[in-house]
Every structure is written in C-alpha cells, then in structure tokens.
C-alpha positions in Angstrom: -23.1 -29.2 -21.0 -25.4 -26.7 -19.2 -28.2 -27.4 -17.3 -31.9 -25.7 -17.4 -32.3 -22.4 -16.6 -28.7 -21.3 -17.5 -28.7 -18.7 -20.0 -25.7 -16.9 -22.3 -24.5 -13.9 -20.9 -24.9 -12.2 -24.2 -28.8 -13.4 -24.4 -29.2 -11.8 -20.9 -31.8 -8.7 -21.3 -29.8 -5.4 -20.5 -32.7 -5.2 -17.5 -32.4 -8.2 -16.1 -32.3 -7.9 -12.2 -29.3 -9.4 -11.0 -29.5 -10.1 -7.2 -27.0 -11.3 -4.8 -27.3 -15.0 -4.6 -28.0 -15.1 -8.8 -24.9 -17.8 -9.6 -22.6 -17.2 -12.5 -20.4 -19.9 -15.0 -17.3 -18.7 -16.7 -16.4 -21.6 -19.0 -13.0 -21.9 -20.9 -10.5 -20.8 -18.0 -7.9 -23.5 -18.7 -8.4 -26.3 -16.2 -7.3 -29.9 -16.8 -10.0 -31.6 -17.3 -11.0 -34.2 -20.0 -14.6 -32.9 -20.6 -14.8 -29.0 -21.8 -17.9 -29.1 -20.6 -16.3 -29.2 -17.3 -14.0 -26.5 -17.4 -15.4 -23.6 -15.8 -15.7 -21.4 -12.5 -18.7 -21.2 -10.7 -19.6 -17.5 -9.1 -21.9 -16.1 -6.5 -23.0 -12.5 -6.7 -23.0 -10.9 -3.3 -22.9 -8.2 -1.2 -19.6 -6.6 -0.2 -19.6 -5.9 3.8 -20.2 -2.2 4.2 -20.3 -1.1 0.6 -23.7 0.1 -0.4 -22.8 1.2 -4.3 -21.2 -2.5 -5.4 -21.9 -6.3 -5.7 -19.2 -8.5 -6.0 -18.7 -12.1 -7.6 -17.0 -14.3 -5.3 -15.8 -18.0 -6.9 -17.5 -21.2 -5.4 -14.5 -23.9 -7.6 -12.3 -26.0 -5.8 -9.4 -24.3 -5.3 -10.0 -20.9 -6.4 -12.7 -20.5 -3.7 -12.9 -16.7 -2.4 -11.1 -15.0 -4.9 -13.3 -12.2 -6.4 -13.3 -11.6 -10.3 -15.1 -8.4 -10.5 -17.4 -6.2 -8.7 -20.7 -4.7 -10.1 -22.7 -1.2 -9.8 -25.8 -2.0 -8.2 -28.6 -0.4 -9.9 -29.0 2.5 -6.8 -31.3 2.8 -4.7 -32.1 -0.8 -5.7 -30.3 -4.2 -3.8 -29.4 -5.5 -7.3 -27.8 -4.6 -10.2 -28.4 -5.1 -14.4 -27.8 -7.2 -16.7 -25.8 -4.5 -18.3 -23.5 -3.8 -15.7 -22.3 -8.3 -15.8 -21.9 -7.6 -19.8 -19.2 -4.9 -19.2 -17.2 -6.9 -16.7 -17.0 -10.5 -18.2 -16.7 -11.9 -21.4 -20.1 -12.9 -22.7 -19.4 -15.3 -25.2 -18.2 -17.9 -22.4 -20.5 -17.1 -19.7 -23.7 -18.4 -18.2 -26.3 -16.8 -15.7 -28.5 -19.3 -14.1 -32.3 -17.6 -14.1 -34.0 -18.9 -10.8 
C-alpha cells in the first residue's frame, strides 16, 4: 500500500521539520476505487504568496487538484513548520508523510 519512506502521521516526531515541498497522503476520503489502497489524496506543503506566518497544503489528485485542505503555522522565524502543527490539522490515523 505505501511505498518507502512514508510514515504515519501519528509516528511523526512532534519536531519533525516540515518544509514546503514535504508531500502528504490522506487515505480513506471515499473515492471509487476497487483497491483501498488507492483511495487517497496526495498533498503538497507550500508557501502561500505573501503570507510569512502560514504553509498551506495544496491537493496534487485528479480532480481535486488546487483545493487547499488546511494551512499550517510555520515554526517563526524558521521556513518550515512541526510535526505538531500537521497533527492538529489532520487526522492521524489515515495519514502519511513521505520523509525525503
């Protein structure tokens, strides 16, 4: 189902850096697909166009491509934000972080 160097969301250390570009699988969301293992959205964190406090996660899935799920504190004055901060906005139990 996953490939190497995803990771639960819930295994994530509260420290981990989370950079824009880090890419992010929310699985369970309902599509019609035969394989659950298939039935997810894919995310990119990134940087929000004149917004210095916030990272946002932007879907990459057919279809849903653009839409933004949440937006994150970055970890000020730092370009990245926590691992913390991605546990309060999504639901950890059906979530992956791919560690580059």
């Amino acid at each position: 189902m996953i490939e190497n160097g995803w990771i639960f969301l819930e295994e994530l250390d509260d420290n981990y850096k989370i950079w824009a570009g880090t890419r992010v699988r929310l699985f369970g969301v309902g599509l019609n697909v035969k394989e659950k293992s298939e039935d997810y959205y894919e995310y990119l964190v990134s940087y929000i166009y004149d917004n210095n406090e916030y990272l946002q996660l932007t879907n990459l899935s057919r279809g849903e491509a653009g839409n933004i799920i949440c937006v994150i504190s970055k970890d000020i004055p730092n370009h990245y934000s926590l691992g913390k901060n991605l546990k309060k906005m999504l639901d950890t139990s059906m979530t992956y972080v791919l560690l580059d």
